[in-house]
C-alpha positions as CSV (number, residue, x, y, z in Angstrom):
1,X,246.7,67.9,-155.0
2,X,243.6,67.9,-157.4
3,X,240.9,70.0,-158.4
4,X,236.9,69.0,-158.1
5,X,233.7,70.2,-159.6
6,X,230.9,69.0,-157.7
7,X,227.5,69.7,-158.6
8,X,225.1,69.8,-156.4
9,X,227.8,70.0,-153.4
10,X,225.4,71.8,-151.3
11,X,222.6,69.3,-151.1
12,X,222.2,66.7,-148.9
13,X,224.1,64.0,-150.3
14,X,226.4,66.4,-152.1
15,X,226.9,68.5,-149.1
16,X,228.2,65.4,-147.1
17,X,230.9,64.5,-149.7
18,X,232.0,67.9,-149.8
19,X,232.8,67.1,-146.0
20,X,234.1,63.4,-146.6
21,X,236.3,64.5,-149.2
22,X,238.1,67.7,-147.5
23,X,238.2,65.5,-144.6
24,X,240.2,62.7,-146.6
25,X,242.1,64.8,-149.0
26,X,242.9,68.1,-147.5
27,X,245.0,69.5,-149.8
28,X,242.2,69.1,-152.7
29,X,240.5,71.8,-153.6
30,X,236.5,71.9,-154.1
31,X,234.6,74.0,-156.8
32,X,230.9,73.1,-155.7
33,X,228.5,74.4,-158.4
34,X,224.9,74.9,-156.9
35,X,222.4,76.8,-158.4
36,X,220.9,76.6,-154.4
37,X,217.2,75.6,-154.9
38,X,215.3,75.0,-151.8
39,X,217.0,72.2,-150.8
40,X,220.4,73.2,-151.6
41,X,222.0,75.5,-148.8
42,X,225.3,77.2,-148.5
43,X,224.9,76.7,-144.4
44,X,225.2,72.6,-145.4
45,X,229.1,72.6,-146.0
46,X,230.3,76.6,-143.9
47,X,233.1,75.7,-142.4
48,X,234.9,73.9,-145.1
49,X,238.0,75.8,-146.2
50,X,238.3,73.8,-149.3
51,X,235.1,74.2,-151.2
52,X,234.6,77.4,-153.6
53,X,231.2,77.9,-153.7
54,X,229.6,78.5,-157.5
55,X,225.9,79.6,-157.3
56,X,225.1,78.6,-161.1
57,X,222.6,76.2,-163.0
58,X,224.8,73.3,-164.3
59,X,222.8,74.2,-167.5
60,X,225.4,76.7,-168.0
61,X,227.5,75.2,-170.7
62,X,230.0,77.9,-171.2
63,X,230.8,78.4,-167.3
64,X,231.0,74.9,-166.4
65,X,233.6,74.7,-169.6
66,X,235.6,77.9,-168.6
67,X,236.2,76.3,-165.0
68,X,237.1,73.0,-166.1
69,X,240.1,74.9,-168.0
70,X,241.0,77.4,-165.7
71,X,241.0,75.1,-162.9
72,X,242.2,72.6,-164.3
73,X,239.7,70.5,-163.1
74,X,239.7,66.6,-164.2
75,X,237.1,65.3,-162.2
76,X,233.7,66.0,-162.2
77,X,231.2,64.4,-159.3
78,X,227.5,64.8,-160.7
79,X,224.9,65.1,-157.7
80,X,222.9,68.1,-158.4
81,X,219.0,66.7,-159.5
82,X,215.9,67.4,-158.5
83,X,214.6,63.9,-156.3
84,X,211.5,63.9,-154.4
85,X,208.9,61.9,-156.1
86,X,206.3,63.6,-155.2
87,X,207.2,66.9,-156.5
88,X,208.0,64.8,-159.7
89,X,204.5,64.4,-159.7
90,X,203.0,67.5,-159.3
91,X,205.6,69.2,-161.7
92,X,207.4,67.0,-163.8
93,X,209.6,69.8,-166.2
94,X,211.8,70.4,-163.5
95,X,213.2,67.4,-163.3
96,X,213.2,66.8,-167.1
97,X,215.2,69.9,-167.1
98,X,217.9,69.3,-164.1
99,X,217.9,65.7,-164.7
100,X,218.4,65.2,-168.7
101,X,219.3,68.6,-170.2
102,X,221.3,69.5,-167.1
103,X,223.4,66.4,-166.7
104,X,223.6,66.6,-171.0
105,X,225.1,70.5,-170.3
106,X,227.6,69.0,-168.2
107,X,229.0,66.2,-170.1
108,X,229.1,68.7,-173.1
109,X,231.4,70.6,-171.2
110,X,233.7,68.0,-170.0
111,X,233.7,66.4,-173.9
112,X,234.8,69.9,-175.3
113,X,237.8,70.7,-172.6
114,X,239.1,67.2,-172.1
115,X,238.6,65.4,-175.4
116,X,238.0,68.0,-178.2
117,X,240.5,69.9,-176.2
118,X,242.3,67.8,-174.3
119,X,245.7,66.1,-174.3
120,X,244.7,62.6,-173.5
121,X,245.3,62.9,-169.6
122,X,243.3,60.9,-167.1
123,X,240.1,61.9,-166.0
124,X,236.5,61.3,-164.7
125,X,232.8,62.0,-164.8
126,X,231.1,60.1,-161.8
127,X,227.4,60.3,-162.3
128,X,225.4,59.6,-159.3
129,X,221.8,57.8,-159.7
130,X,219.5,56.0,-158.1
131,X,218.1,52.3,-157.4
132,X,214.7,53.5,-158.2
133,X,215.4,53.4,-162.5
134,X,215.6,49.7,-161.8
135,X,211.4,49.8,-161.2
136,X,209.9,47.9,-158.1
137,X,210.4,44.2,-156.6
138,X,208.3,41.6,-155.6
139,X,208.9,40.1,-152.1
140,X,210.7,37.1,-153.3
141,X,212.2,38.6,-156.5
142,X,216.6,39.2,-156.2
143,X,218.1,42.5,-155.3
144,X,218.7,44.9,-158.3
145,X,221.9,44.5,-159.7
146,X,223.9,46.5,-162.2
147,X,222.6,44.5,-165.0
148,X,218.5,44.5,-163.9
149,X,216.0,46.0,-166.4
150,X,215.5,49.7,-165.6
151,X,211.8,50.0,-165.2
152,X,211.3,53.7,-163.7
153,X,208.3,54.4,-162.4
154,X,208.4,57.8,-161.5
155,X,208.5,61.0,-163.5
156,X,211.8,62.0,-161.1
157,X,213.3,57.6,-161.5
158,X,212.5,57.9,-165.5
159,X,214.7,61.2,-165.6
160,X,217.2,59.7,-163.7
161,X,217.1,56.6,-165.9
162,X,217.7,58.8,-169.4
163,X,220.3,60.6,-167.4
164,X,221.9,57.3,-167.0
165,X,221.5,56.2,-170.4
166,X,223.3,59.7,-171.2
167,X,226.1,59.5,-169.4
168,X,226.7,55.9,-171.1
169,X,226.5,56.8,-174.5
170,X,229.1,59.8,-173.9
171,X,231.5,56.9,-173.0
172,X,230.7,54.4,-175.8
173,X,230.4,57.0,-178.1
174,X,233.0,59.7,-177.7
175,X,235.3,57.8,-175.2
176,X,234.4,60.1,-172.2
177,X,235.7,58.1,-168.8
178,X,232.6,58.2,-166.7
179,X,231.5,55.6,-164.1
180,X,228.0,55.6,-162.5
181,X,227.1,55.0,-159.3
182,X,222.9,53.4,-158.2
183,X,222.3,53.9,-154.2
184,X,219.3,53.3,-152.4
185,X,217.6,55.7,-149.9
186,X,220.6,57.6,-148.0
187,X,219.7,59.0,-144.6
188,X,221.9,61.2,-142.3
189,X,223.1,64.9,-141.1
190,X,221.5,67.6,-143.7
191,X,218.7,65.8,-145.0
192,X,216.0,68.4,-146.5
193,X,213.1,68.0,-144.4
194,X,210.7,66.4,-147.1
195,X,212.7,63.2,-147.0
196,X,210.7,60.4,-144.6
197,X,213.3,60.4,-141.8
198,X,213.8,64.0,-140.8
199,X,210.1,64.8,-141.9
200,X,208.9,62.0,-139.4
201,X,211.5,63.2,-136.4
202,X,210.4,67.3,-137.1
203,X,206.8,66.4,-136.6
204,X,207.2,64.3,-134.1
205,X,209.2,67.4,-131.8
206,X,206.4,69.6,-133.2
207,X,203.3,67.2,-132.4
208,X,202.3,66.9,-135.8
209,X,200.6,64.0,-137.9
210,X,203.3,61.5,-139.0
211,X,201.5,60.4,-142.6
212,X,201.9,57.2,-143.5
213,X,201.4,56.5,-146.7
214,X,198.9,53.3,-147.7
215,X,199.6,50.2,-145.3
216,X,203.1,51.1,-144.4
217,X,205.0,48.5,-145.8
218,X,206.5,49.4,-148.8
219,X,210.6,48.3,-148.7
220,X,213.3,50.1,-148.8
221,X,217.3,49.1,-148.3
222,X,218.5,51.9,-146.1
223,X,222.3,53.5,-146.8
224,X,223.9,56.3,-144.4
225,X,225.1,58.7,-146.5
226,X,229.1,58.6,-145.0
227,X,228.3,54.8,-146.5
228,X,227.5,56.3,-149.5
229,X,230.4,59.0,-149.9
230,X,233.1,56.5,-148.6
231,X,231.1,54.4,-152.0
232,X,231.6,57.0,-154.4
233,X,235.3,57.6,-153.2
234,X,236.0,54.3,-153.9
235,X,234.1,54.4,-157.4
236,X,236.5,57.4,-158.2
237,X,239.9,55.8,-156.9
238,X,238.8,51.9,-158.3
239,X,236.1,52.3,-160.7
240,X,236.6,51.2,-164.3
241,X,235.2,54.2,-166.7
242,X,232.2,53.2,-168.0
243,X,231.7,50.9,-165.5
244,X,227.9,51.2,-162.8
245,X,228.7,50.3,-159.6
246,X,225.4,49.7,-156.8
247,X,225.7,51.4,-153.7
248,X,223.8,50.0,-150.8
249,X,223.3,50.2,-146.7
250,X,222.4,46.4,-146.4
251,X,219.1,47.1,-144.2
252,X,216.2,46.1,-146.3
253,X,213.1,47.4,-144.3
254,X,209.8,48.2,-144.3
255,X,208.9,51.7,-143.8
256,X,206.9,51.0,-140.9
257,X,210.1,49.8,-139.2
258,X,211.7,52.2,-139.8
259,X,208.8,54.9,-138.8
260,X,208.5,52.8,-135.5
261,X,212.1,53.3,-135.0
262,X,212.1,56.6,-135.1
263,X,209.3,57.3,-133.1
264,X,211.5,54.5,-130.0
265,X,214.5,56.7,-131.1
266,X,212.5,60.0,-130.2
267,X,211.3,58.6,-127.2
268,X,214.7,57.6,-125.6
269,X,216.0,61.2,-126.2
270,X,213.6,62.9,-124.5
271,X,214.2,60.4,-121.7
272,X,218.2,60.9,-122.0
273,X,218.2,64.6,-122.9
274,X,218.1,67.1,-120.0
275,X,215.7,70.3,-121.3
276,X,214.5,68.1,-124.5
277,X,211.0,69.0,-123.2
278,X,210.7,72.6,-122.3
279,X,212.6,73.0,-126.1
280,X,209.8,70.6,-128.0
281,X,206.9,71.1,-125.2
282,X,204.4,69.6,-128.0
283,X,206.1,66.5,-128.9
284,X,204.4,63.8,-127.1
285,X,207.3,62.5,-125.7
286,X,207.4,66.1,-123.5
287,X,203.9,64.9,-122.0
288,X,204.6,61.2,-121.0
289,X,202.8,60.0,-124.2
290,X,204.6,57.6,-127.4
291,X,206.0,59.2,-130.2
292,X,203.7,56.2,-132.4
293,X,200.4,58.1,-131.2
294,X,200.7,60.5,-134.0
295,X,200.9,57.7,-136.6
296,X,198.1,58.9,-139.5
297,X,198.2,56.1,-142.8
298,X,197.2,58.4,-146.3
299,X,196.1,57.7,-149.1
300,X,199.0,56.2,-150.7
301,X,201.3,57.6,-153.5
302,X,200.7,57.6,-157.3
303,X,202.7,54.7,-158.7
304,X,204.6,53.5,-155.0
305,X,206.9,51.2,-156.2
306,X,206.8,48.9,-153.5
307,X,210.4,47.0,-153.0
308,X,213.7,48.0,-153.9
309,X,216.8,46.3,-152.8
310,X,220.3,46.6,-153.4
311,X,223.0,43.7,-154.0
312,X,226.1,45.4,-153.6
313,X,228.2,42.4,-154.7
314,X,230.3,44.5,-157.6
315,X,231.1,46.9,-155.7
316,X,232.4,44.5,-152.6
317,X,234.2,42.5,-154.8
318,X,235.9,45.3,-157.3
319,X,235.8,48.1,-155.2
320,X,236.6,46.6,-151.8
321,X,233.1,48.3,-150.1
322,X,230.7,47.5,-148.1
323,X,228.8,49.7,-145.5
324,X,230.0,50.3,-141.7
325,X,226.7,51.6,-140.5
326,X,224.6,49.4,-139.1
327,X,220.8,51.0,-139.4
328,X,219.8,51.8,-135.8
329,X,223.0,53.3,-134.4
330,X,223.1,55.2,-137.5
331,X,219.9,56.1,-137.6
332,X,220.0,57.3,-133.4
333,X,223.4,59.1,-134.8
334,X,221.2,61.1,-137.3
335,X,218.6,62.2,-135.2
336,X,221.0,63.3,-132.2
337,X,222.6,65.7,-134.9
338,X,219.1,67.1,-136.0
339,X,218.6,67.5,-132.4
340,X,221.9,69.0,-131.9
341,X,222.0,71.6,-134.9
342,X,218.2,73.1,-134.7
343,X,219.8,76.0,-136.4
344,X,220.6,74.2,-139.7
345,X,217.2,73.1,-139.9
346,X,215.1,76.2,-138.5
347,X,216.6,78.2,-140.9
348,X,215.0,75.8,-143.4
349,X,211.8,77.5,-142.5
C-alpha cells in the first residue's frame, strides 16, 4: 500500500492515470492536487474511491510539503501544466508560471521533506513532458530521442523544456530521485475539447467548420493515453532516477489523416448508431452528406513545428514498453466514449 500526489490528476492525461492506477493498485491511495482550471474537472476521475481530491495551485509550497509528511507520501507524479499552444501564444505568463515556478514549488517541497528531512528512504519525482522541447523534424530526419537537441518552439514547449532542465538539476545537484517522461500527442476518453481530435468530432455532431490549419500536413506520432499511463507506470516501477524515458504511440501521421479519419469514423457511427441523428440533427452525417464537407484550411499557426516523431527504443528496451493501441481502433474507441458520455463533455460548456 502507498501513498500518491498527483498533480494535475484531474486533467486529461492526469485524470486517466488516476483511473489506470486505482485500477492496478487498489489498495494505493491517491492525493490528486488540482487547482481545476478550465480544463481540469472533478467529473474526469468521480467514481474513483481512491483519489482525495486537493483543489490547490501546486505553487503552494507549504501545502504540498505538509501532505508529503502527513501522508507520507513518497511519490510524486507531476502532470499539472498549462499545454495548448495556442493559448501559449496569446498569453504566455501562464504557462511561465504553472510550468517553471510551479513544477520549481514542487520539487522544493519534495527536497525539504525527503532530503533535508528525510531518512534516506526510497522515493520518486516523475515529471511528465513533452516531445515538442525537442523542436520540429524534417521529413527524412530520425525520430527524437532522449538525447536530441531541445529546440522549443513554442512559448508553452520552451516552458516545458526549462521545466525539464529543472527537474534535472534537482537530481544532479541535490540528489533528488526524479525520472522524466517525453510523450507525443495523447488522444483518448476526457480530452478538453480544444485538443484536434475531440474539437474536430464536436463540430462535426454540431455542423460546424472543422479548421484546418495551413495545408494539413503537419506530423504528428499519435499515443492513446492508457499507452501512455501503462508508460509512466512502467517509468515508476523500472525507471532509473534521473533517467528520460520517450513515450510514444508508434503512428506517425499527418494531420490530414487523421482529420479524414475522424470524419470516416463519424460517418460509420451515425450509420451503426440507432437515434445518432435525431441527437446530432446538424451533423452532416444526420442528412446523408460526409462528415469531410465541413473541412475549412486557416491560416496556419505562429511557429507550427511541422514533424515530430518519437523513437521509443529506451523505453522498449529498459522498461519492457511499447504501445497496444493500434491508431484507428483506438481512435473509433475514443470517439464511441465521447458519443457515449455527452454528459462529461456538455457540462464543459
Amino acid at each position: 500500500m502507498a501513498n500518491l500526489l498527483i498533480t494535475g490528476g484531474a486533467g486529461f492525461i492526469g485524470g486517466n492515470f488516476v483511473h489506470h492506477w486505482s485500477q492496478k493498485h487498489p489498495d494505493d491511495t491517491l492525493i490528486v492536487f488540482d487547482c481545476l482550471t478550465y480544463a481540469g474537472n472533478e467529473s474526469t476521475i468521480a467514481g474513483v474511491e481512491q483519489a482525495e481530491l486537493v483543489v490547490e495551485d501546486i505553487r503552494n509550497t507549504e501545502l504540498v510539503e505538509k501532505l508529503l509528511r502527513e501522508r507520507t507520501i513518497e511519490t510524486i507524479v507531476h502532470f499539472a501544466a498549462e499545454s495548448h499552444v495556442d493559448r501559449s501564444i496569446s498569453g504566455p505568463d501562464a504557462f511561465i508560471e504553472t510550468n517553471i515556478l510551479g513544477t520549481n514549488s514542487l520539487l522544493k517541497a519534495a527536497r525539504t521533506v525527503w532530503l533535508d528531512e528525510g531518512d534516506g528512504k526510497p522515493h520518486r519525482f516523475h515529471h511528465i513532458s513533452t516531445d515538442e522541447v525537442y523542436g520540429s523534424l524534417g521529413p527524412n530526419d530520425p525520430a527524437f530521442s532522449e538525447t536530441t537537441q531541445y529546440q522549443p518552439n513554442s512559448p508553452y514547449s520552451a516552458s516545458k523544456a526549462s521545466s525539464d532542465h529543472i527537474v534535472r538539476a534537482y537530481h544532479h545537484t541535490f540528489g533528488l530521485e526524479v525520472t522524466t517522461s517525453n510523450c507525443s500527442n495523447n488522444y483518448g476518453p476526457y480530452q478538453y475539447p480544444e485538443k484536434l481530435i475531440p474539437l474536430f468530432l464536436l463540430n462535426a455532431l454540431h455542423g460546424r467548420n472543422l479548421p484546418i490549419y495551413g495545408d494539413g500536413m503537419n506530423v504528428r506520432d499519435w499515443l492513446h493515453v492508457e499507452d501512455h499511463c501503462r508508460g509512466i507506470e512502467a517509468c515508476l516501477s523500472k525507471g532509473q532516477p534521473g533517467e528520460v524515458y520517450n513515450i510514444g504511440g508508434g503512428a506517425e501521421l499527418p494531420n490530414m489523416t487523421v482529420i479524414d479519419t475522424v470524419c470516416a469514423e463519424v460517418d460509420l457511427a451515425f450509420r451503426e448508431i440507432d437515434g445518432l441523428s435525431q441527437r446530432y440533427p446538424d451533423a452532416p452525417a444526420a442528412n446523408g452528406q460526409e462528415t469531410s464537407s465541413l473541412k475549412t484550411f486557416v491560416t496556419d499557426r505562429a511557429g507550427h513545428d511541422r514533424r515530430y516523431a518519437i523513437d521509443e527504443t529506451k523505453a522498449r528496451d529498459e522498461l519492457g514498453y511499447s504501445p497496444v493501441h493500434g491508431f484507428e481502433n483506438g481512435l473509433r474507441k475514443t470517439l464511441r466514449w465521447y458519443l457515449e458520455n455527452e454528459e462529461w463533455w456538455r457540462a464543459l460548456s
